[in-house]
C-alpha positions in Angstrom: 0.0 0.0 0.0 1.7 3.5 -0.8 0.5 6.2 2.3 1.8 9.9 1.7 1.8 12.2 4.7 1.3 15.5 3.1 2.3 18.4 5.9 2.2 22.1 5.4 5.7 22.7 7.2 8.9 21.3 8.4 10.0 19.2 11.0 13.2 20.9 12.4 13.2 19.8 16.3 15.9 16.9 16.5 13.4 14.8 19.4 10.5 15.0 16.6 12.8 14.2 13.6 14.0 11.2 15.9 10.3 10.1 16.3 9.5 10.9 13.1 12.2 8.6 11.7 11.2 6.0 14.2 7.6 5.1 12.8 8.7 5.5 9.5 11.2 2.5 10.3 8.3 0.7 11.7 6.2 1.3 9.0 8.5 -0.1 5.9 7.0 -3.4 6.4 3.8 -2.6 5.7 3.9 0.2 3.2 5.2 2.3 0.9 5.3 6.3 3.1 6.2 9.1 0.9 6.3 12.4 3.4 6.0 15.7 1.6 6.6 18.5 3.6 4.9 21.6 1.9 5.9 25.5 2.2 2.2 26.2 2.3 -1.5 24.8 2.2 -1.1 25.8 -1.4 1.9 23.8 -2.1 0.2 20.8 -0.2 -3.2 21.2 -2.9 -0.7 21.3 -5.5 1.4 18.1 -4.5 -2.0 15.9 -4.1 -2.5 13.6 -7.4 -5.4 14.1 -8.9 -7.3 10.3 -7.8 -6.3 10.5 -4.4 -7.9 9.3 -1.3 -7.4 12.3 1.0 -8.0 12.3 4.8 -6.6 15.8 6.3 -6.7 15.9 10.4 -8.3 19.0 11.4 -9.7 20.0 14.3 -13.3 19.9 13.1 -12.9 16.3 11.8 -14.2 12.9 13.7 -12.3 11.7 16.6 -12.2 7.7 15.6 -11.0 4.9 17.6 -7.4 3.4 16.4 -9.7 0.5 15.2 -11.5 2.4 13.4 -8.5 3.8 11.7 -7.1 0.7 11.1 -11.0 -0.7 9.7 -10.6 2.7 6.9 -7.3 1.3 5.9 -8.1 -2.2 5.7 -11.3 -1.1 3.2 -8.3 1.0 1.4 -6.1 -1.7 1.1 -8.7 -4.0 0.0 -11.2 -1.6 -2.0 -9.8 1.4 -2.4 -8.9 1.0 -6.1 -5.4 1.4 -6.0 -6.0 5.2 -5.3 -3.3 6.9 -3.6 -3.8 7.6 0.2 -2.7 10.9 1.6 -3.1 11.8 5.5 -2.8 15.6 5.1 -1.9 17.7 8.3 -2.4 21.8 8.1 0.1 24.6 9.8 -0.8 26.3 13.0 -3.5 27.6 10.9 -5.1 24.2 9.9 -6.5 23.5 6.6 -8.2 25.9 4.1 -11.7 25.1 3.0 -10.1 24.0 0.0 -8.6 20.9 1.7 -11.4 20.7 3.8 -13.5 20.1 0.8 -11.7 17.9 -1.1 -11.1 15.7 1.7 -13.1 12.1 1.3 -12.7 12.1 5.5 -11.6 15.6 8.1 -10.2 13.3 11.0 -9.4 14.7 14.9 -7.6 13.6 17.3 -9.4 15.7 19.9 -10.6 18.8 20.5 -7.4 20.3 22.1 -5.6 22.6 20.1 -2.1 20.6 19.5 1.1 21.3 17.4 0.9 20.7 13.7 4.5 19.2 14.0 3.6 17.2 16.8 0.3 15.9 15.3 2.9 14.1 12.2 4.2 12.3 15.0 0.6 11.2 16.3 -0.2 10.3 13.0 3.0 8.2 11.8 2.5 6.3 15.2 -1.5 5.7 14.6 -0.4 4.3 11.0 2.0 1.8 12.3 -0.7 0.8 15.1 -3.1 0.4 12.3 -1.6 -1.8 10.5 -0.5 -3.9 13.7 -3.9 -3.8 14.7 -5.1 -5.4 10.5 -2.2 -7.9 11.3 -3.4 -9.0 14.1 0.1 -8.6 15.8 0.7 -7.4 19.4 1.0 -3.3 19.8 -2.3 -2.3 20.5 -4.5 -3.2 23.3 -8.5 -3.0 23.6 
């Protein structure tokens, strides 16, 4: 499966990088991660193919369970047409409507404001569960 995290930004703290770096390791067994780090929410729209399968985190999205994250992968991976999947994450000014609209899902983690550079973290670590959790291998726990 090929996942691109589309960010508006750049990760430039060493202890995210690290973190960053870590899921990404942890993830090469299950899929293909392409990160594209974008100057602006303009440059992120630009850098989206044309077919994909976007799902941008935004404060105004659905707070979902990691099951159920892993359940919307699982129907990617197994009906999703071989569409491209892109987790998009917004600056400290989150998404534009544009992104907003073309999104097939707006996802939240909560309703507590949180640091876009963090959030890549958060979302490179719910990936890896995800796919633990459609393996049915030990990470995550009910």
């Amino acid at each position: 499966m090929k996942i691109t995290l589309a960010a508006v930004g750049k990760l430039k703290e060493p202890y995210l990088v690290a973190a960053s770096d870590e899921y990404t390791k942890r993830l090469r067994p299950f899929c293909t991660l392409n990160v594209v780090e974008a100057k602006d929410e303009a440059a992120l729209i630009a850098a989206l193919p044309a077919n994909a399968h976007l799902y941008a985190f935004d404060e105004r999205g659905e707070m979902v369970t990691s099951t159920q994250l892993a359940e919307m992968l699982a129907t990617e991976q197994s009906h999703g047409g071989g569409a491209p999947v892109v987790f998009a994450i917004g600056g400290a000014d989150g998404h534009s409507d544009a992104v907003r609209k073309r999104a097939k899902k707006l996802l939240a983690f909560g309703r507590m404001t949180i640091a876009h550079r963090l959030v890549r973290v958060l979302v490179l670590e719910q990936l890896y569960r995800s796919f633990k959790i459609i393996r049915g291998e030990p990470y995550h726990r009910d």
